[in-house]
C-alpha positions as YAML, in Angstrom:
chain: A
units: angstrom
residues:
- id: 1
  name: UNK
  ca: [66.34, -75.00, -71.68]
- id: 2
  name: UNK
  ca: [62.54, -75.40, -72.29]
- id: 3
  name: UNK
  ca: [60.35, -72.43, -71.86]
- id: 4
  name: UNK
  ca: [57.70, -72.75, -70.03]
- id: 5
  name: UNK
  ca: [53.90, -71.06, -69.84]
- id: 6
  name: UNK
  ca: [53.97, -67.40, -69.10]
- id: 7
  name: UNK
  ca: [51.14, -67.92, -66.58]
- id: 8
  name: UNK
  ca: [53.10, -70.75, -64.58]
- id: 9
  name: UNK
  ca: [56.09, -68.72, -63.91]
- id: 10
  name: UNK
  ca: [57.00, -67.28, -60.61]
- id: 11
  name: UNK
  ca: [60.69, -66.16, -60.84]
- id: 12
  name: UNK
  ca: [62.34, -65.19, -63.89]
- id: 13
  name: UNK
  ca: [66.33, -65.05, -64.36]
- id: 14
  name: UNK
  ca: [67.00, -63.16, -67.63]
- id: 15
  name: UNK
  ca: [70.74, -62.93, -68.30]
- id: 16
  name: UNK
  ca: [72.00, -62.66, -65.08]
- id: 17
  name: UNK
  ca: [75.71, -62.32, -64.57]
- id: 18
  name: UNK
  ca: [77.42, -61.89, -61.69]
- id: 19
  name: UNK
  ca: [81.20, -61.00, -61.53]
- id: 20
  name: UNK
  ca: [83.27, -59.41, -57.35]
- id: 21
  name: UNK
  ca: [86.14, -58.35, -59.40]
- id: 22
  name: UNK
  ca: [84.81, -57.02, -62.95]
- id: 23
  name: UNK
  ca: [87.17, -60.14, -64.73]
- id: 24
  name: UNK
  ca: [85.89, -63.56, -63.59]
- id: 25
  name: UNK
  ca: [82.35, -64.25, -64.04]
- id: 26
  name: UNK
  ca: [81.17, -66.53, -60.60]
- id: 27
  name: UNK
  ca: [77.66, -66.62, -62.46]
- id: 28
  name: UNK
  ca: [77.55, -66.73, -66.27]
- id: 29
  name: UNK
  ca: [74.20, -65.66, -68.06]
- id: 30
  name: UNK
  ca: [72.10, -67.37, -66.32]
- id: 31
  name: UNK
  ca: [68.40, -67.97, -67.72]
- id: 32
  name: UNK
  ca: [66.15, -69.88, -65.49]
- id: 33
  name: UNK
  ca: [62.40, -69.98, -65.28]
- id: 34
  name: UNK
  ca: [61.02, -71.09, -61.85]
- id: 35
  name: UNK
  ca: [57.55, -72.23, -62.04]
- id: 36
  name: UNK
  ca: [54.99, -71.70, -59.10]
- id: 37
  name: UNK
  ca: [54.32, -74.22, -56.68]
- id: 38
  name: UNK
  ca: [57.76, -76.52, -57.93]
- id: 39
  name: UNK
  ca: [60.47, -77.85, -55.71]
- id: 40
  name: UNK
  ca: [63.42, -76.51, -57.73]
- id: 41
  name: UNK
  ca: [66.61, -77.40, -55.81]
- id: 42
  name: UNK
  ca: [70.41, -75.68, -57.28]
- id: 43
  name: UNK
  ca: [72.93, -78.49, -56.93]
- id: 44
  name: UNK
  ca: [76.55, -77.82, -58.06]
- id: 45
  name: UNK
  ca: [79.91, -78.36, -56.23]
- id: 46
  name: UNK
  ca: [81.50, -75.42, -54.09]
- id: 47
  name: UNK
  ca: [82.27, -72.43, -56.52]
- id: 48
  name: UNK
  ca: [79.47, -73.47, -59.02]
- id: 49
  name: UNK
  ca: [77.48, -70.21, -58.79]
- id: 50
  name: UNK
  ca: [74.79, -71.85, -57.18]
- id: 51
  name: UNK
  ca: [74.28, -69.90, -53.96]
- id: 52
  name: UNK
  ca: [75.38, -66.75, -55.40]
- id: 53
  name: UNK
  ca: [72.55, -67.04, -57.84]
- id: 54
  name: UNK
  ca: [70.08, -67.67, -54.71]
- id: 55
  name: UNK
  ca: [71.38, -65.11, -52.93]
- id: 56
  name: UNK
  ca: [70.68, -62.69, -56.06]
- id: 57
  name: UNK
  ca: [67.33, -64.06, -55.63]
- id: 58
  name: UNK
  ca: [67.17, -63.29, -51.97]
- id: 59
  name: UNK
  ca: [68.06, -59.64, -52.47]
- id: 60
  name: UNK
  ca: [71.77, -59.99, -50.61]
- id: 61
  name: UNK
  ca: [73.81, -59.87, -54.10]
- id: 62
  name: UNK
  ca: [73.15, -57.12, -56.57]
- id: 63
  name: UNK
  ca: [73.57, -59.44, -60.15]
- id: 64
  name: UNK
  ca: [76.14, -57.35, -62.22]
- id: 65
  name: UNK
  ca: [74.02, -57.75, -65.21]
- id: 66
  name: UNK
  ca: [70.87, -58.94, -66.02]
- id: 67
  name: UNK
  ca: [67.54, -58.90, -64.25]
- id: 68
  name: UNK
  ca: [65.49, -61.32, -61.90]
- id: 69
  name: UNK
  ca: [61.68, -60.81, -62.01]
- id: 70
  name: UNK
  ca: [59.14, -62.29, -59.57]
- id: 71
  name: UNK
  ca: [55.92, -62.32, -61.05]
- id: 72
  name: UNK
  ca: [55.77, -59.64, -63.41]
- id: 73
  name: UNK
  ca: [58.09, -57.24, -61.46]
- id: 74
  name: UNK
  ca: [61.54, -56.74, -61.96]
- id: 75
  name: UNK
  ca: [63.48, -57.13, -57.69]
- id: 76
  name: UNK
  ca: [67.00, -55.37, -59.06]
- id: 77
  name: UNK
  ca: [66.28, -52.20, -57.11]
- id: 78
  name: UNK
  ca: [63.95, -54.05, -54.68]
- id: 79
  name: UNK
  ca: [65.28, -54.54, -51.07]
- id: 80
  name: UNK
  ca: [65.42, -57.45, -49.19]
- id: 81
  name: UNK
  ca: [62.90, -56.97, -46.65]
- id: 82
  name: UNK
  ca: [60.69, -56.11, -49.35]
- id: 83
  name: UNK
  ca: [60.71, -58.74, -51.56]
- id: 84
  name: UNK
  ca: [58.20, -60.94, -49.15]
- id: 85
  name: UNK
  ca: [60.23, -63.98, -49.66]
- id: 86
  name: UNK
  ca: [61.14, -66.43, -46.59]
- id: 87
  name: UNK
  ca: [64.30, -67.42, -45.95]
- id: 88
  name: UNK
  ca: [66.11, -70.82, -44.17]
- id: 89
  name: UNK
  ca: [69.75, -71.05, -43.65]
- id: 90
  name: UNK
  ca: [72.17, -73.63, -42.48]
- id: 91
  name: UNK
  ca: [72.54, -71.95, -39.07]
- id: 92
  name: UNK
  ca: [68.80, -71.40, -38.67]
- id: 93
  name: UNK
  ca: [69.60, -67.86, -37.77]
- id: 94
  name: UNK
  ca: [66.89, -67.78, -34.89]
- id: 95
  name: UNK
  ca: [67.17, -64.79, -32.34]
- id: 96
  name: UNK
  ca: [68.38, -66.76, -28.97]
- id: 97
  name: UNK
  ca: [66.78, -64.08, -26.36]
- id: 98
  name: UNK
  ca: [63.15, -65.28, -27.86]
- id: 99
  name: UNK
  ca: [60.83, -67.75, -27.24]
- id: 100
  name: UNK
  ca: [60.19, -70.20, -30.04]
- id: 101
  name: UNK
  ca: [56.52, -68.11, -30.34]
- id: 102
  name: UNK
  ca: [58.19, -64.50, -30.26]
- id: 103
  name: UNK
  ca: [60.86, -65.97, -33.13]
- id: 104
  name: UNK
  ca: [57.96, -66.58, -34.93]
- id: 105
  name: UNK
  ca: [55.95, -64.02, -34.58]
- id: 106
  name: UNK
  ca: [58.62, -61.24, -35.23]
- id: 107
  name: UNK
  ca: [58.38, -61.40, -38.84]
- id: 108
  name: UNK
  ca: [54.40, -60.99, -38.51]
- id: 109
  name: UNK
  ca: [55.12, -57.90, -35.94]
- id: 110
  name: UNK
  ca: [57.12, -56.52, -38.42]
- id: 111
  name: UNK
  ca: [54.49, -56.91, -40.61]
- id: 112
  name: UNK
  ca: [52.64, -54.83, -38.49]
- id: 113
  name: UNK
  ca: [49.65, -57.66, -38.32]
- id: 114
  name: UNK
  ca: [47.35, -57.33, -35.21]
- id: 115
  name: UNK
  ca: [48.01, -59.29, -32.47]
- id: 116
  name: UNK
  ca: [45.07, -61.97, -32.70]
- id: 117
  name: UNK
  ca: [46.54, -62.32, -36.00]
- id: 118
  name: UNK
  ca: [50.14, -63.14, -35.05]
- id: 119
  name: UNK
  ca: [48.79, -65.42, -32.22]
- id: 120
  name: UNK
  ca: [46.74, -67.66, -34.62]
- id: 121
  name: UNK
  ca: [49.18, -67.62, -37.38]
- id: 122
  name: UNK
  ca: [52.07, -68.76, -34.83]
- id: 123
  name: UNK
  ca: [49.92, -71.59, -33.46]
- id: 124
  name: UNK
  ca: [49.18, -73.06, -37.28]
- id: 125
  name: UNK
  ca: [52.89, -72.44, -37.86]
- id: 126
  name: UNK
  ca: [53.72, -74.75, -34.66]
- id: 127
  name: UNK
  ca: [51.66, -76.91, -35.30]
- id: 128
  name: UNK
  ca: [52.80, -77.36, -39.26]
- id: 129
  name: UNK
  ca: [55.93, -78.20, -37.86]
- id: 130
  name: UNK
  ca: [54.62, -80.69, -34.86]
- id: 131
  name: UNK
  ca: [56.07, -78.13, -32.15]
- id: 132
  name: UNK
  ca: [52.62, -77.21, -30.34]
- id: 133
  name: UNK
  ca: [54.57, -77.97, -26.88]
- id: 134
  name: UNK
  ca: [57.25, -75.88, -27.96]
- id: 135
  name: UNK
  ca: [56.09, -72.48, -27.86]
- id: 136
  name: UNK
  ca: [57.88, -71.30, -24.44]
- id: 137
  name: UNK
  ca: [61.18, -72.28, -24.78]
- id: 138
  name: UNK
  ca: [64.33, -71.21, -26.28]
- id: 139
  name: UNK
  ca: [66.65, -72.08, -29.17]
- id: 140
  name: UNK
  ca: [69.00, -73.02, -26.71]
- id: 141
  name: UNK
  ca: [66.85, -75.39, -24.91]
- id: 142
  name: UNK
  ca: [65.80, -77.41, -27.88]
- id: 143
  name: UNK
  ca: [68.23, -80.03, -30.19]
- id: 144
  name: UNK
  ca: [69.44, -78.99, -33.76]
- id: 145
  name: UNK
  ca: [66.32, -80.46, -35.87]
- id: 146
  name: UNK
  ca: [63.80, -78.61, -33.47]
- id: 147
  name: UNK
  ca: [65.51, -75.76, -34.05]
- id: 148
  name: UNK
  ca: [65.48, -76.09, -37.73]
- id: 149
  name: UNK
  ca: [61.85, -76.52, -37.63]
- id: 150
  name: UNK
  ca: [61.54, -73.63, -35.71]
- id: 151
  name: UNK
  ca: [63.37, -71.61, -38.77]
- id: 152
  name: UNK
  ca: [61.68, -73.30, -40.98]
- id: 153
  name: UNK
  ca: [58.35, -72.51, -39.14]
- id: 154
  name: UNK
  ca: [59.39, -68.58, -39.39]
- id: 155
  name: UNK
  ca: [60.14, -69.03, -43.20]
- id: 156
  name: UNK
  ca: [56.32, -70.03, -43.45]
- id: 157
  name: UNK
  ca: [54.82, -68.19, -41.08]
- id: 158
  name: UNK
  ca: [54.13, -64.79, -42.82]
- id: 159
  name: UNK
  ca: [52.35, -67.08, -46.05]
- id: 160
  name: UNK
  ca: [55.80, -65.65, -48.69]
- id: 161
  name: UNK
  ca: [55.24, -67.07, -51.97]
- id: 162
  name: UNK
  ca: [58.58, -67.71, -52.31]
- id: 163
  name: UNK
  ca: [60.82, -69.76, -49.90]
- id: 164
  name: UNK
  ca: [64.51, -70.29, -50.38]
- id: 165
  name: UNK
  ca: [66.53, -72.07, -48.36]
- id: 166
  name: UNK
  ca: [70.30, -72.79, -48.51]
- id: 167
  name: UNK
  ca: [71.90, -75.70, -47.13]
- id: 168
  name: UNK
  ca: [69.41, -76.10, -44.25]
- id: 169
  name: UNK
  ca: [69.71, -79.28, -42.97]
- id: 170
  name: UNK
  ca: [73.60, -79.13, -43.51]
- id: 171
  name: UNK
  ca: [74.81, -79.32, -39.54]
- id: 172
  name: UNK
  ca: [72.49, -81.99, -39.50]
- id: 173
  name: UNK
  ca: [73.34, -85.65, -38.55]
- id: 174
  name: UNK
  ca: [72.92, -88.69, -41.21]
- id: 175
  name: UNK
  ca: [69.72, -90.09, -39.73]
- id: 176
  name: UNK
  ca: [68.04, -86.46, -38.89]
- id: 177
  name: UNK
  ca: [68.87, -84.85, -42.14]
- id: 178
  name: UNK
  ca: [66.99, -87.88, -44.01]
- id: 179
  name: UNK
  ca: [64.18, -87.69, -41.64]
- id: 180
  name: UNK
  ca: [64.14, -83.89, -42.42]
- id: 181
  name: UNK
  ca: [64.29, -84.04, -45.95]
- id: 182
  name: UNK
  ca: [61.05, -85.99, -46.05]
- id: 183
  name: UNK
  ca: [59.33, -83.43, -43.63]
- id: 184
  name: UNK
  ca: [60.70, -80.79, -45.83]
- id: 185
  name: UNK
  ca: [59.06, -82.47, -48.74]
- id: 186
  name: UNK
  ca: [55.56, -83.33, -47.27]
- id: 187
  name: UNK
  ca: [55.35, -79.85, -46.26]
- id: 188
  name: UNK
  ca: [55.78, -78.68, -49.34]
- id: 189
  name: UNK
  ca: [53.36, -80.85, -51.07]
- id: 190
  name: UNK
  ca: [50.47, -79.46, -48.14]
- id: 191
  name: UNK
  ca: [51.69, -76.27, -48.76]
- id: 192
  name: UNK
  ca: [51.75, -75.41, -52.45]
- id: 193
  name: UNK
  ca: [54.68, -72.79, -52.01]
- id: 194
  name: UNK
  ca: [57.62, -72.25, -54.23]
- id: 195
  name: UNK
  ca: [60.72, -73.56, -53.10]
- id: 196
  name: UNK
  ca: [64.54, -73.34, -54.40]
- id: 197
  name: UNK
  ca: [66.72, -75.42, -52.18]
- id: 198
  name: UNK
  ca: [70.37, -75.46, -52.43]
- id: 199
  name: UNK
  ca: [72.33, -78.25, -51.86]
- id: 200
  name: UNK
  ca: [75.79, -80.06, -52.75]
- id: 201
  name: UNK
  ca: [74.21, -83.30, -51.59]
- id: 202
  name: UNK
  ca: [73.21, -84.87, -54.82]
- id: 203
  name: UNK
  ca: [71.33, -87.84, -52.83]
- id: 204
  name: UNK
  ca: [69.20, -84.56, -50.91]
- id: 205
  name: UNK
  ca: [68.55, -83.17, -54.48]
- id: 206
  name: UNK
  ca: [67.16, -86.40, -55.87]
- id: 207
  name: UNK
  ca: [64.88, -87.18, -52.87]
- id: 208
  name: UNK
  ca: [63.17, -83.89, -52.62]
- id: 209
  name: UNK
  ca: [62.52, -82.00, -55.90]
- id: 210
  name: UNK
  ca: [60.67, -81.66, -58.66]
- id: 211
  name: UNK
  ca: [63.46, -80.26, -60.48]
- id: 212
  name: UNK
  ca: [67.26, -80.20, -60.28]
- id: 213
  name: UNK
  ca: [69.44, -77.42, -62.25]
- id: 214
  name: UNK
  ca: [73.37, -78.81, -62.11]
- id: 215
  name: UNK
  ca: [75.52, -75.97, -61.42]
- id: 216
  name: UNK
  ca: [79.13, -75.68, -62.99]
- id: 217
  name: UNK
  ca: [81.62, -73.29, -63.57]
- id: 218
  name: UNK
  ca: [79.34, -70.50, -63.02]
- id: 219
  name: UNK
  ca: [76.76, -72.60, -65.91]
- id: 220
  name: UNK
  ca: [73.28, -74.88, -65.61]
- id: 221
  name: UNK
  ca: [74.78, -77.82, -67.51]
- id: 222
  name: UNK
  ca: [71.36, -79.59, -66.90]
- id: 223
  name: UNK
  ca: [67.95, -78.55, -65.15]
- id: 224
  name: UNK
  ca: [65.37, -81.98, -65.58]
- id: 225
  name: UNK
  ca: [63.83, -84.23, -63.37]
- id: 226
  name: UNK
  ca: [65.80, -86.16, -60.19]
- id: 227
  name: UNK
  ca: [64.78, -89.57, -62.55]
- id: 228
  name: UNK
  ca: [65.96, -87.82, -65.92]
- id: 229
  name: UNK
  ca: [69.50, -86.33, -64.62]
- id: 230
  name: UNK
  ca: [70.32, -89.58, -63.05]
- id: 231
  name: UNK
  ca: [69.03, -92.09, -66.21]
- id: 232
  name: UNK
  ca: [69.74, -89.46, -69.10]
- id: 233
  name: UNK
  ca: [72.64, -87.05, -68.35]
- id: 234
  name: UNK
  ca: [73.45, -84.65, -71.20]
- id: 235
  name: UNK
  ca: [77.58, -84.57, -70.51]
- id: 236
  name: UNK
  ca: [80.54, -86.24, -68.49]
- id: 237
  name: UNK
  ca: [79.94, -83.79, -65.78]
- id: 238
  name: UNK
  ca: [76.19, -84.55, -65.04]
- id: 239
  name: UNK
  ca: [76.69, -88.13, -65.23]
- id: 240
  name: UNK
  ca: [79.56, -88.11, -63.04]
- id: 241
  name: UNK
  ca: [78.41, -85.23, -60.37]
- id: 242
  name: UNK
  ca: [74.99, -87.44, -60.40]
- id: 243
  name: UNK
  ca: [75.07, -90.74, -58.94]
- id: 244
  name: UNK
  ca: [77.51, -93.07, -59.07]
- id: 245
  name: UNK
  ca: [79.17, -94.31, -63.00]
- id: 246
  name: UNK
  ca: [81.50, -96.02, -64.65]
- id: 247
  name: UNK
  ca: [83.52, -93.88, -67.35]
- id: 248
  name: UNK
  ca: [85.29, -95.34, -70.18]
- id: 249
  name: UNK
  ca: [87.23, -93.19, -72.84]
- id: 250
  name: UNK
  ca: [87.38, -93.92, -76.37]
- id: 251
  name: UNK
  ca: [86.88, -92.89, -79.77]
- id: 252
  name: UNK
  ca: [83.42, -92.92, -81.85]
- id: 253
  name: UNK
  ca: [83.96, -95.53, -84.59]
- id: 254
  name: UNK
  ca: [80.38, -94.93, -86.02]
- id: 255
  name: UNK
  ca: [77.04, -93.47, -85.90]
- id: 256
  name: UNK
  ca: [73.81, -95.54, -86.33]
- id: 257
  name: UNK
  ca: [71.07, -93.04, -86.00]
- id: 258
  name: UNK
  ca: [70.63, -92.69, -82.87]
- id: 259
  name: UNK
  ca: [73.19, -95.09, -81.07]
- id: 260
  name: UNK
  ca: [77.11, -95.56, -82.52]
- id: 261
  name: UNK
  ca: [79.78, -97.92, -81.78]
- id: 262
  name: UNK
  ca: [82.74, -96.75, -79.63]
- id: 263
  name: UNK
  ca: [86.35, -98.48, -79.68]
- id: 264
  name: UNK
  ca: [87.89, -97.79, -76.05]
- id: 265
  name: UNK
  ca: [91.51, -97.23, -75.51]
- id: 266
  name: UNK
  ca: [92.19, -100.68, -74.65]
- id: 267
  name: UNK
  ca: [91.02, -101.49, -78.22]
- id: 268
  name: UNK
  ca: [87.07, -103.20, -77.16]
- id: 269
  name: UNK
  ca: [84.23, -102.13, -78.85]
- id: 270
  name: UNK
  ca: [80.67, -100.60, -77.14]
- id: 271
  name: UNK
  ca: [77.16, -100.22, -78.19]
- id: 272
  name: UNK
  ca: [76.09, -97.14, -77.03]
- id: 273
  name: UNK
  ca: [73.18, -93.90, -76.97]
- id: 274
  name: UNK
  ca: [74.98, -91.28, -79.17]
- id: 275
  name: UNK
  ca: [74.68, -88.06, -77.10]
- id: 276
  name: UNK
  ca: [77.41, -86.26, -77.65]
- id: 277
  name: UNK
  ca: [77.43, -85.10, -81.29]
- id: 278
  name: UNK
  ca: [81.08, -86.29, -82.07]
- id: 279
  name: UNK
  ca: [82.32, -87.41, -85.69]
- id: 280
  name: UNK
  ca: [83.86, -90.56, -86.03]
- id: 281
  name: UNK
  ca: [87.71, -90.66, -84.95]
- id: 282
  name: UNK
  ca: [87.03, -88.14, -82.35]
- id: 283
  name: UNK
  ca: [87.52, -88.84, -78.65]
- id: 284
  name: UNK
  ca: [84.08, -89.42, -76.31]
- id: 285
  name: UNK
  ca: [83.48, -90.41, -73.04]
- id: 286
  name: UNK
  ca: [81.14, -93.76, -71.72]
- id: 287
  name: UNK
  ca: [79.29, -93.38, -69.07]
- id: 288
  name: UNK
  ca: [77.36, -96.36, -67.32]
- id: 289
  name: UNK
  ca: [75.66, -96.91, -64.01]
- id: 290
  name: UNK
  ca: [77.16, -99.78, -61.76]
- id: 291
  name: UNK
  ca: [73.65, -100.96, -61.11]
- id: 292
  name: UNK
  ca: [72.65, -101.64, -64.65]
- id: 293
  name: UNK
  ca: [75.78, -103.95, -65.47]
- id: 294
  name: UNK
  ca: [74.64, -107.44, -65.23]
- id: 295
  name: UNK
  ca: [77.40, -110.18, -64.09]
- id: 296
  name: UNK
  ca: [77.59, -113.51, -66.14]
- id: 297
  name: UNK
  ca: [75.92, -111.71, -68.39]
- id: 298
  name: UNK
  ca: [74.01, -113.08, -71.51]
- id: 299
  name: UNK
  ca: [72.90, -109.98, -73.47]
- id: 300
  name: UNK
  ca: [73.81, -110.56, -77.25]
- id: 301
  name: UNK
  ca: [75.90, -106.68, -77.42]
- id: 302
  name: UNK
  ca: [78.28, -105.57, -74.74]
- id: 303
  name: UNK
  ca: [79.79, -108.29, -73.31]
- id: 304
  name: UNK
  ca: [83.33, -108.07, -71.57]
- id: 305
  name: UNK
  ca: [84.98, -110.28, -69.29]
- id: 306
  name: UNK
  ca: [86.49, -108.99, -65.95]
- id: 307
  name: UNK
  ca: [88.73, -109.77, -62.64]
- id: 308
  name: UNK
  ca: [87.14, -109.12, -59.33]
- id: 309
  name: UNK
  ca: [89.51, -107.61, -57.21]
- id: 310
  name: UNK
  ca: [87.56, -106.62, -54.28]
- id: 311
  name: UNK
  ca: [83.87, -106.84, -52.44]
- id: 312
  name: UNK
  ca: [82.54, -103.54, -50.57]
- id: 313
  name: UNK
  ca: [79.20, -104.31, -48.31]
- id: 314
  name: UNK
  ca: [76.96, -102.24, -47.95]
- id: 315
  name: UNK
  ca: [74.12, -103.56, -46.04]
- id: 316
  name: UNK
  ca: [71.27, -104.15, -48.75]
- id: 317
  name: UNK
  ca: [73.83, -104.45, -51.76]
- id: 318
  name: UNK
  ca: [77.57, -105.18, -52.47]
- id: 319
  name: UNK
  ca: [79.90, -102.52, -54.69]
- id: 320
  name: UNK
  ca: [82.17, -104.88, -56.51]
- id: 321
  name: UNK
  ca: [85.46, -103.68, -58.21]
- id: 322
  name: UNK
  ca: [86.94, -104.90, -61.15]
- id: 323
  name: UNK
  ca: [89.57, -104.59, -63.65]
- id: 324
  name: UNK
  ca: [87.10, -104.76, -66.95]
- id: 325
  name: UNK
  ca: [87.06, -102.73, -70.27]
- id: 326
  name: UNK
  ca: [90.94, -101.42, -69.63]
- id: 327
  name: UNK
  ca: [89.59, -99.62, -66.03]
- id: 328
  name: UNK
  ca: [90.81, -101.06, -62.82]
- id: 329
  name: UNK
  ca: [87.92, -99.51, -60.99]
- id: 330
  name: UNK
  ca: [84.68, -100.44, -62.76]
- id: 331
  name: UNK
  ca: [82.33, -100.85, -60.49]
- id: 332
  name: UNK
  ca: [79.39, -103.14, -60.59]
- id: 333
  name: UNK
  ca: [76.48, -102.97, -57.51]
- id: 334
  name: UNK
  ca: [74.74, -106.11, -56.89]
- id: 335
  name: UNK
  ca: [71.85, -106.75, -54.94]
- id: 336
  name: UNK
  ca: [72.70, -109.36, -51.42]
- id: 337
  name: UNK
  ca: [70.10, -111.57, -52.62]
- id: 338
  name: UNK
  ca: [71.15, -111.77, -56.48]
- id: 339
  name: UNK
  ca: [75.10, -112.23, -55.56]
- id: 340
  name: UNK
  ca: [76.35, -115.61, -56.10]
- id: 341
  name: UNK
  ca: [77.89, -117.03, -53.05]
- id: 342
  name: UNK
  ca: [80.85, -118.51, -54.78]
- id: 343
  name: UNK
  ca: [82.42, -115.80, -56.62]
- id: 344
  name: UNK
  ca: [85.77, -114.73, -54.97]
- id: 345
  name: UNK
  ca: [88.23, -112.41, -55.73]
- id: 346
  name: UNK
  ca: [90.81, -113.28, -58.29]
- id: 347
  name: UNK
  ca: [87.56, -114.84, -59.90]
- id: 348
  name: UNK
  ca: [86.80, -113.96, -64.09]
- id: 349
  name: UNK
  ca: [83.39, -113.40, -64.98]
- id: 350
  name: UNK
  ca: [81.32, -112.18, -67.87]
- id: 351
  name: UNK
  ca: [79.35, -108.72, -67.58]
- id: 352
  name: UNK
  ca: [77.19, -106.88, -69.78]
- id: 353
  name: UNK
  ca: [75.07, -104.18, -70.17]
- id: 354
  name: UNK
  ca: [72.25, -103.20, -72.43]
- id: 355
  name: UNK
  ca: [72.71, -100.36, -75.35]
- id: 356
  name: UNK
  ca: [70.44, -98.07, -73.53]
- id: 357
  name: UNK
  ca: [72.27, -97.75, -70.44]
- id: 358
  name: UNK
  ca: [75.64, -97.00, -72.19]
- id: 359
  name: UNK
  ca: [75.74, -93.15, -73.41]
- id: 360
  name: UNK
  ca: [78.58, -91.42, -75.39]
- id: 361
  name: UNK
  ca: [79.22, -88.41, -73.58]
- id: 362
  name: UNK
  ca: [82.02, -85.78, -74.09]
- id: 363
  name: UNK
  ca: [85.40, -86.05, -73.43]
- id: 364
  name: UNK
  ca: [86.55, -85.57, -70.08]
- id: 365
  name: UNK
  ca: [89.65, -83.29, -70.07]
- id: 366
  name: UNK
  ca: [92.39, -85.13, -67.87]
...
């Protein structure tokens, strides 16, 4: 994992494990440098160590073992309420006997901020989150996205340098929870604060931050860009947690600097990027996006022929399965406007993909 500048660091994980029963380790030596001012979002499936580490962060775990420094201060022994970090949650957690003002200015009062204060802080804070009119009513009285503004207001409000939030827009609907994550995101970008976000929506992680780390197993397989994950993943589990993708097992037949040939099980050959560093003989795994397969293709490497055996539409694009390259699922996404009217299912048809969108990846344990 790439260092980064001293200076541009805001939260430091240094070796942090974290074990309930003293055997199994739900985080594993974590080391993770969170720069100021990023978007950092923790993706992983359930059980991945992900929110444990955030809530390490947030002062409501104690790590077993290591240390988490924010700025140049270690938090181990650092309470909660002390670390001056804001906080959103799924179930926005706002107190319902309030006012949408008073919720907001309770963690100012705590704060112990003068009144005049507190009033003009909670008006910017309304009004950050378009909810001027707002200020009278109750959580009750107001849907779930106003209320998640609300709790996201009250994250901001006291100026932390730190926000985390975990799984906020989670009891969202479809529609909302987009809208959200774009609010989310401008706000950030007026803002300048720090944010770590978790999430098991991989689609949320790609939309919103600067960088995602890929929780596994207790592990950061991969922390990059949304753009790098998704185009460049480092092993089987990135490039199948990320995105959609085709995977293909094989053996590596041979290296050519830095691409190699693979022979797949069903005894065809493929170009590909050699990630993984296997020797020849040895078992990898292919991974390749649906959306850079070509049909009827007419690249000069990587051809295969295939049987449709079904269309899925989707609106702006069509998912089509075939049986290609020994898989009987290999998927290939096709723009509406690009798919040729004619092709039916039953149908045989050439596809191909470039060398650069194939990558040898390791094996995937069955």
């Amino acid at each position: 994992m790439s260092e980064s500048p001293v200076n541009d660091v805001l939260v430091r994980f240094r070796n942090v494990q974290k074990s309930y029963d003293g055997e199994s380790l739900i985080v594993k030596d974590l080391n993770l440098d969170i720069r100021k001012g990023e978007f950092l979002t923790l993706l992983g499936p359930s059980g991945s160590g992900k929110t444990t580490s955030l809530m390490m962060l947030a002062g409501f775990e104690t790590p077993t073992s290591g240390e988490i420094l924010l700025g140049d201060r270690s938090l181990n022994r650092v309470p909660a309420h002390r670390r001056n970090i804001g906080m959103v949650f799924q179930n926005y957690a706002l107190f319902p006997h309030m006012t949408v003002a008073e919720n907001l200015a309770f963690p100012l009062k705590v704060r112990k901020l003068d009144k005049t204060d507190i009033a003009e802080r909670v008006k910017r804070a309304l009004s950050m989150v378009q909810l001027d009119a707002f200020a009278h009513r109750y959580p009750g009285q107001m849907s779930g996205g106003q209320q998640q503004r609300v709790a996201l207001a009250r994250a901001l409000v006291f100026e932390p340098q730190l926000v985390l939030m975990d799984e906020p827009l989670g009891a969202l609907d479809k529609q909302l929870r987009e809208h959200m994550q774009i609010e989310i995101k401008h706000l950030h970008e007026k803002l300048g604060v720090t944010v770590v976000y978790v999430t098991h929506d991989q689609s949320e992680a790609l939309t919103m931050s600067d960088r995602v780390a890929v929780f596994h197993q207790g592990e950061i397989q991969q922390i990059d860009t949304p753009q790098a994950l998704y185009e460049t993943p480092r092993n089987a589990f990135v490039a199948n947690f990320i995105g959609e993708n085709n995977r293909l097992s094989g053996r590596l037949e041979k290296r050519e600097g830095p691409e190699c040939v693979v022979r797949l099980d069903n005894g065809e050959s493929v170009r590909a990027m050699a990630v993984h560093d296997a020797a020849p003989g040895q078992p990898v795994s292919l991974s390749v996006r649906p959306e850079r397969i070509s049909l009827n293709a007419t690249t000069p490497v990587n051809r295969f022929s295939g049987r449709v055996r079904e269309f899925i539409y989707l609106g702006d694009h069509v998912r089509i399965r075939l049986e290609a390259c020994g898989n009987a699922a290999f998927i290939v996404k096709q723009p509406i406007a690009s798919l040729d009217p004619e092709l039916g299912v039953g149908d045989v048809v050439t596809l191909g993909w470039n060398i650069e969108h194939a990558r040898a990846l390791d094996p995937v344990a069955v």
